[in-house]
VOGU-3710 file (C-alpha; in Angstrom, 3 decimals, decimal comma):
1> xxxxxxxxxx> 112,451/154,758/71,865  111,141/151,685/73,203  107,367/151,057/72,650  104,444/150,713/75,422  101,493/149,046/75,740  98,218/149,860/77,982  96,664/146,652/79,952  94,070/145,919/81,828  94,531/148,250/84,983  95,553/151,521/82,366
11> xxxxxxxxxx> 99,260/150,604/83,846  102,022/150,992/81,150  104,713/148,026/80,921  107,528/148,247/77,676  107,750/145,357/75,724  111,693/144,699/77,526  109,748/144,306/80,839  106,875/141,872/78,962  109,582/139,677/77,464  111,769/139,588/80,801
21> xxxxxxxxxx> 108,958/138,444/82,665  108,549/135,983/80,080  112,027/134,467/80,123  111,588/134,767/83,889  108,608/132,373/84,427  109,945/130,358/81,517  113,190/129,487/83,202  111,892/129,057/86,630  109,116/126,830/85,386  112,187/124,634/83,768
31> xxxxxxxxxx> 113,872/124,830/87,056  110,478/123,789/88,780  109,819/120,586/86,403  113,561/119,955/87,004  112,679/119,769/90,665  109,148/118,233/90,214  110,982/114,986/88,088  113,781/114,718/90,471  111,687/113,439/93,074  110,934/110,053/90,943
41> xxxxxxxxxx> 114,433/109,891/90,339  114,922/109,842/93,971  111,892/107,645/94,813  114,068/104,479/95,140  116,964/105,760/96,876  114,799/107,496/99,813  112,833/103,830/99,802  116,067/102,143/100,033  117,314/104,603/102,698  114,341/104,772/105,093
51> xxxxxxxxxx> 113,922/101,053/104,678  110,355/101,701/103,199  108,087/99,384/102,142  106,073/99,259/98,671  102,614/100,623/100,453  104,843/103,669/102,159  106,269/104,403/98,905  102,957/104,769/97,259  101,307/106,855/100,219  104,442/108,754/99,620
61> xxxxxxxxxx> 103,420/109,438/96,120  100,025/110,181/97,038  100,186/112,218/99,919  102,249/114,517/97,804  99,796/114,669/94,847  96,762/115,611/97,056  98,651/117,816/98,871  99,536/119,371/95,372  96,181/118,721/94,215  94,395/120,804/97,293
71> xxxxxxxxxx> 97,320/123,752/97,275  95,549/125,127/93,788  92,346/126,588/96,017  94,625/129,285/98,291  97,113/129,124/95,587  94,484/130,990/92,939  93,041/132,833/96,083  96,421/134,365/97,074  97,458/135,011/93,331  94,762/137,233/92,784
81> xxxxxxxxxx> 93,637/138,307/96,071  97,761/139,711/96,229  98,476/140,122/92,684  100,312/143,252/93,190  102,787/140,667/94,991  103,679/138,857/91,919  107,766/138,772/92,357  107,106/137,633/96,032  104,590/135,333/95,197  106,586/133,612/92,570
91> xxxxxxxxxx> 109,901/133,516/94,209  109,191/132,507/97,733  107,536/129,192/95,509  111,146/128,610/94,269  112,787/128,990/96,920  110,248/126,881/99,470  111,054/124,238/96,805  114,836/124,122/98,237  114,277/124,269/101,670  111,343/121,484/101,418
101> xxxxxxxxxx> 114,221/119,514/99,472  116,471/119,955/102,164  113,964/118,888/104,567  113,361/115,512/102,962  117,425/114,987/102,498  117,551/115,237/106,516  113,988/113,444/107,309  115,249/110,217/109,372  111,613/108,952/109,659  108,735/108,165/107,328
111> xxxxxxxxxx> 106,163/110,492/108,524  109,017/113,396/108,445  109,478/112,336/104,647  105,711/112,406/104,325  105,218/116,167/105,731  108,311/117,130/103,302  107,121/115,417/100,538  103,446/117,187/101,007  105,409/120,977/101,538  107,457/119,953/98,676
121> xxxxxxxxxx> 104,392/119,430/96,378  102,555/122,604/97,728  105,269/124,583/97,296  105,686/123,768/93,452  101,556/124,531/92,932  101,885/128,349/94,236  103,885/128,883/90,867  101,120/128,117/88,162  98,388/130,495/88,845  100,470/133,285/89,594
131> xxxxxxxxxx> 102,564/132,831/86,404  99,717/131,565/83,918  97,465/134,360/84,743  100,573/137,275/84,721  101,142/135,794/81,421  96,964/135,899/80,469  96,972/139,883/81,395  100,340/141,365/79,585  99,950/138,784/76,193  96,209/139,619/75,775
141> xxxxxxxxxx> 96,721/139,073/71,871  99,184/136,278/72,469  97,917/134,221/75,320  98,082/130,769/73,674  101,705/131,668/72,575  102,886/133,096/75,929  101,542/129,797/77,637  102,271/127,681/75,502  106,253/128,866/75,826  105,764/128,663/79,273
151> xxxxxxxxxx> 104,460/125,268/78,918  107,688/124,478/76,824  110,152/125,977/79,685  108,437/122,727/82,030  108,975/120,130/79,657  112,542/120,957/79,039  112,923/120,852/82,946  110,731/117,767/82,352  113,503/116,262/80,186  116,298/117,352/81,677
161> xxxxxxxxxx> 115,688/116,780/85,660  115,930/112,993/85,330  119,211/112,934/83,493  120,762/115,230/85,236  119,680/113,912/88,806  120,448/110,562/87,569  124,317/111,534/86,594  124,552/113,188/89,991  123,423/110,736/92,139  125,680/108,158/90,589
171> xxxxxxxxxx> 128,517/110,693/92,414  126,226/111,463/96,358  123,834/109,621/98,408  119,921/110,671/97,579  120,254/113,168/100,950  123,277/115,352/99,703  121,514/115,858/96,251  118,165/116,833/98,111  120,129/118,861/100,832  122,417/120,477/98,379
181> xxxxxxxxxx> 119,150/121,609/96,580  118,080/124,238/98,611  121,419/126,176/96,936  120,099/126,502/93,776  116,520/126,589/95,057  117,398/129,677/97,366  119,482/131,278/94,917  116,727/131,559/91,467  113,942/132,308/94,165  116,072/135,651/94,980
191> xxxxxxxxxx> 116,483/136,035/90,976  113,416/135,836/89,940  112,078/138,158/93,567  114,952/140,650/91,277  113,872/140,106/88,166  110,030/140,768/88,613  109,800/143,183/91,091  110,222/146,389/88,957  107,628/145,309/86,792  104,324/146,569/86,132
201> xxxxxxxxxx> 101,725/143,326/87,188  98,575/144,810/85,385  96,697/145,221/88,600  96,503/148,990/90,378  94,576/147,806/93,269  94,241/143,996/94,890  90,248/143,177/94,749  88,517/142,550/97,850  87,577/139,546/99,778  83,711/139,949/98,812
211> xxxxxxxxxx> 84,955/141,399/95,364  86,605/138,501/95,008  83,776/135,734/96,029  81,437/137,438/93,946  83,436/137,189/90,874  84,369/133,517/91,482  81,182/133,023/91,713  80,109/133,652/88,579  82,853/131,548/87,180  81,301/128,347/88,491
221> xxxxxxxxxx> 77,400/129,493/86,612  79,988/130,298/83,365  78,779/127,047/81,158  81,791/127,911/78,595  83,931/127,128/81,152  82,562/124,292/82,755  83,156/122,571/79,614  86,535/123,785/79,569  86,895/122,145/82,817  84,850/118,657/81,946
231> xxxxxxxxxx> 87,665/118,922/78,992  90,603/119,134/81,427  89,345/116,032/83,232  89,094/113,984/80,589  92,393/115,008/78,993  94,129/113,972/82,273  92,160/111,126/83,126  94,025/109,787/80,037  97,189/111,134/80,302  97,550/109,783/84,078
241> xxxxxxxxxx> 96,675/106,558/82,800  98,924/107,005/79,919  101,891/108,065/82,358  101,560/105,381/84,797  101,755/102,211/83,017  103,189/103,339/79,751  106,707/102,753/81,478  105,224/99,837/83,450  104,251/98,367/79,990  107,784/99,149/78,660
251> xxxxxxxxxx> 110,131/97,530/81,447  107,973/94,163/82,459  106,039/93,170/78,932  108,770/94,085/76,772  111,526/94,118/79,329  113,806/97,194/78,517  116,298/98,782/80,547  116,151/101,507/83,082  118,155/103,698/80,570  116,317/102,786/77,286
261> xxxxxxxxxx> 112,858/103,093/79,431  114,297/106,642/80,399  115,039/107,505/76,345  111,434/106,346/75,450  109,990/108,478/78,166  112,644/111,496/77,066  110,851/111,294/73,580  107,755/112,236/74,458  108,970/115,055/76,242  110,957/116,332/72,940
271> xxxxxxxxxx> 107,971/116,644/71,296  105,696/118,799/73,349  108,963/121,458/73,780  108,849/121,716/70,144  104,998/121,532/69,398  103,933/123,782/72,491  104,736/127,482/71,224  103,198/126,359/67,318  100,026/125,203/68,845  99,941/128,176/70,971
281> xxxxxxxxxx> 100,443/130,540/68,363  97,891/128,719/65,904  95,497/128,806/68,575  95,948/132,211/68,683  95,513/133,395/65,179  93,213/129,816/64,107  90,934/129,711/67,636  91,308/127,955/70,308  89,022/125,235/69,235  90,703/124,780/65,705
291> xxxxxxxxxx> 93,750/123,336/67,443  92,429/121,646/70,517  89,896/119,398/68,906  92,520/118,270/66,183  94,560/118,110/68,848  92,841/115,745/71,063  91,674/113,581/68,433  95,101/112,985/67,546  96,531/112,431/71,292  93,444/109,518/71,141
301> xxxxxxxxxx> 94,621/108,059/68,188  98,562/108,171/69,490  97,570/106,045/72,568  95,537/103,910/69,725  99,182/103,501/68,531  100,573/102,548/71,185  98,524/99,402/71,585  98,824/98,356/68,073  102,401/98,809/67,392  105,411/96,664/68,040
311> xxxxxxxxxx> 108,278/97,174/70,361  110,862/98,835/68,338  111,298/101,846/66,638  107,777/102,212/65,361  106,682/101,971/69,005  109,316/104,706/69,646  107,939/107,420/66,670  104,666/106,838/67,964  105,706/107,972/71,531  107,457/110,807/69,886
321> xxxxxxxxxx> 103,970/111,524/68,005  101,762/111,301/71,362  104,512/113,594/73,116  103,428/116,425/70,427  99,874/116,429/71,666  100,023/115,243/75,256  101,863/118,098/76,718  100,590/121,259/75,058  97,251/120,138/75,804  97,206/121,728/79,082
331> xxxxxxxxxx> 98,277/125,296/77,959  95,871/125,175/75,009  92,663/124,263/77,745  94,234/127,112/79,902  94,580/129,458/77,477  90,917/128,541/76,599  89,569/129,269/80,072  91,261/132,795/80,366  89,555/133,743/77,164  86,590/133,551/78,983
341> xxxxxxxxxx> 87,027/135,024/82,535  88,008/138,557/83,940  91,243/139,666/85,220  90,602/139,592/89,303  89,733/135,789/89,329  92,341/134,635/86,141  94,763/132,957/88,905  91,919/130,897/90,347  90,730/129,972/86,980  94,296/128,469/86,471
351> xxxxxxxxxx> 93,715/126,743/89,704  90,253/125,331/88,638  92,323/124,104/85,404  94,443/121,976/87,059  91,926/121,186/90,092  89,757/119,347/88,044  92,742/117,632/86,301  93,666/116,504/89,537  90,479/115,117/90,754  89,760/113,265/87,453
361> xxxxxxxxxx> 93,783/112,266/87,337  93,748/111,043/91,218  91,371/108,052/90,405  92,145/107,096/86,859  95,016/105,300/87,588  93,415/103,032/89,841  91,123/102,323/87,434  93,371/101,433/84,886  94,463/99,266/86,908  91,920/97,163/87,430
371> xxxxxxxxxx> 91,607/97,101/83,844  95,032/95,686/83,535  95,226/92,788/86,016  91,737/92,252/84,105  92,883/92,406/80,702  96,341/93,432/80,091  98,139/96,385/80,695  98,270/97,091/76,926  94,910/97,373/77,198  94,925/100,479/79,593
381> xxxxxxxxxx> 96,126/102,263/76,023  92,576/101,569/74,711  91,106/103,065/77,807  93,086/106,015/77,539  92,221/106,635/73,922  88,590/105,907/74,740  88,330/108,760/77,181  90,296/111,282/75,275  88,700/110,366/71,611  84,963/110,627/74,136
391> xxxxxxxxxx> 86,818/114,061/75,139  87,505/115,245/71,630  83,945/114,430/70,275  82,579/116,874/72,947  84,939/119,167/72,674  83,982/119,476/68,496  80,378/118,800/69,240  79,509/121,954/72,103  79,982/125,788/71,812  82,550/127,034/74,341
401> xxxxxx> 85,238/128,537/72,492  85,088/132,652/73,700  83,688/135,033/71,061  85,987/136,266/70,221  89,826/136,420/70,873  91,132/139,814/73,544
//
């Protein structure tokens, strides 16, 4: 007979229903990435085809970030305000994806593009907190791990979505790919509404509204994880740096192709699928703190690399070396900051995660590059590794780790 476990609500779920609702938001986080990295594929082409200029291309870009960026608030709200509504939640965001795709294949004007862009970016935020914090309530003893696999599913969509988009728009125009992607996007969203719907969320009853704004309250006088969010920012302050003019650096100072810019930046993305689910699990048995300090130190000491090594293949293993750190350091901080909260407010805690990424993230790259018509753009690397090593340092030097593991 198969086996049950309690959580949090008293609710009953069998260990076939926790593992299909972890394949679930593992695959449609893959197919989400997939999405999220076609749109730089497609950057150019739309340019090209709306006749944009360099200024609307990069309002483009950031009108979809802060639109992405500002989404996390009713995204945690309506995650665990209507957590009961899990399936729905979860694949209405997949399939909004497609039809905000299909939008921007038919916009004919640049402020059309910009709206669709914006509803594109919103669209792919509602997934996180209602996935993340499922995940937090039915792996109690295997948070890390469960994130952390989740994390994996987005860099595989990560690596993927650019190679694939790439092939297929060497055979359609950039509008038939985007138009043709509300399909697919249409079609998982009603899989994963299927797949989800039968089972058990953890949650009998949907707090209320004042139930609700008491307890995220509390999470903002919670020091533990304040830190964990001062953490956050500094880990993306360096990886937006990092991700912005790494491939600058690699196709105009050492002048490689498209392609071979495109295998560099596959690499790093190699890495973290492999090194997500270890660190998770460590972090599970070890401590979160055991593997995020290490961790960190060693992402600072990767971008350290990248300044002093050569073009070449050492320059390559020591973007396959950052790629292990960079991206399981967000699952391991998120993990971290459901350790320390209670079940009714875990979604928006996943949405303070990544909200204070973003606001740290949204001006670091400016920054940088000032620093690099300044100095060099090499020299954004030592920037990067500044903040991060900083990051580290606090992160070994403060207590914020929870008590002890649920």
């Amino acid at each position: 007979m198969e086996s049950t476990r309690a959580i949090e609500s008293g609710e009953a779920i069998t260990d076939r229903q926790r593992m299909a609702l972890l394949l679930t938001v593992i695959v449609g986080h893959a197919l989400k990435h997939m999405f999220s990295a076609a749109f730089f594929v497609l950057l150019p082409e739309i340019k090209t085809g709306l006749a944009l200029s360099n200024i609307q291309v990069g309002t483009l870009s950031t009108a979809r970030n802060i639109a992405g960026g500002l989404a996390n608030v009713p995204a945690g709200f309506t995650a665990d305000r209507f957590s009961a509504r899990r399936a729905e939640i979860l694949g209405v965001s997949i399939a909004l994806v497609g039809l905000f795709a299909l939008l921007l294949g038919l916009a004919s004007t640049y402020l059309t593009a910009l709206a669709a862009a914006a509803l594109f970016s919103i669209a792919i935020t509602f997934w996180h907190p209602a996935a993340i914090s499922s995940l937090s309530r039915l792996f109690v003893t295997r948070r890390g791990l469960s994130i952390a696999l989740h994390g994996a599913g987005g860099s595989v969509g990560e690596a993927l979505g650019p190679v694939l988009i790439g092939f297929v728009v060497g055979f359609f125009i950039w509008r038939a790919v985007l138009q043709g992607s509300v399909v697919p996007g249409l079609l998982c969203g009603i899989l994963v509404w299927m797949m989800l719907r039968h089972i058990p969320t953890g949650e009998r009853t949907s707090p209320t509204v004042a139930g609700y704004l008491r307890s995220m309250g509390r999470l903002f006088v919670n020091r533990r994880l304040l830190l964990i969010l001062l953490f956050a920012g500094g880990f993306a302050g360096g990886q937006s740096a990092i991700l912005t003019f790494l491939p600058v650096y690699l196709r105009e100072d050492v002048g490689v192709s498209s392609m071979t810019l495109g295998l560099y930046l596959g690499l790093a993305n190699v890495g973290g699928i492999a090194s997500q689910p270890l660190m998770g699990y460590v972090s599970d048995r070890r401590g979160r703190k055991a593997v995020l300090v290490p961790s960190m130190a060693a992402l600072a000491l990767s971008f350290l690399g990248l300044y002093m090594a050569s073009p070449g293949l050492v320059f390559a293993l020591v973007v396959l070396a950052m790629g292990v750190f960079l991206f399981p350091m967000m699952s391991i901080l998120l993990a971290s900051a459901m350790d320390l909260v209670e079940g009714g407010v875990q979604a928006t805690t996943v949405s303070l995660v990544f909200g204070s990424a973003v606001v740290v993230s949204g001006f670091t790259p400016a920054i940088a590059g000032v620093v690099a018509d300044a100095f060099s753009v090499k020299a954004v690397f030592l920037m990067a590794s500044g903040i991060v090593g900083v990051t580290a340092l606090l992160a070994f030097a403060t207590p914020w780790q929870a008590a002890r593991a649920r």
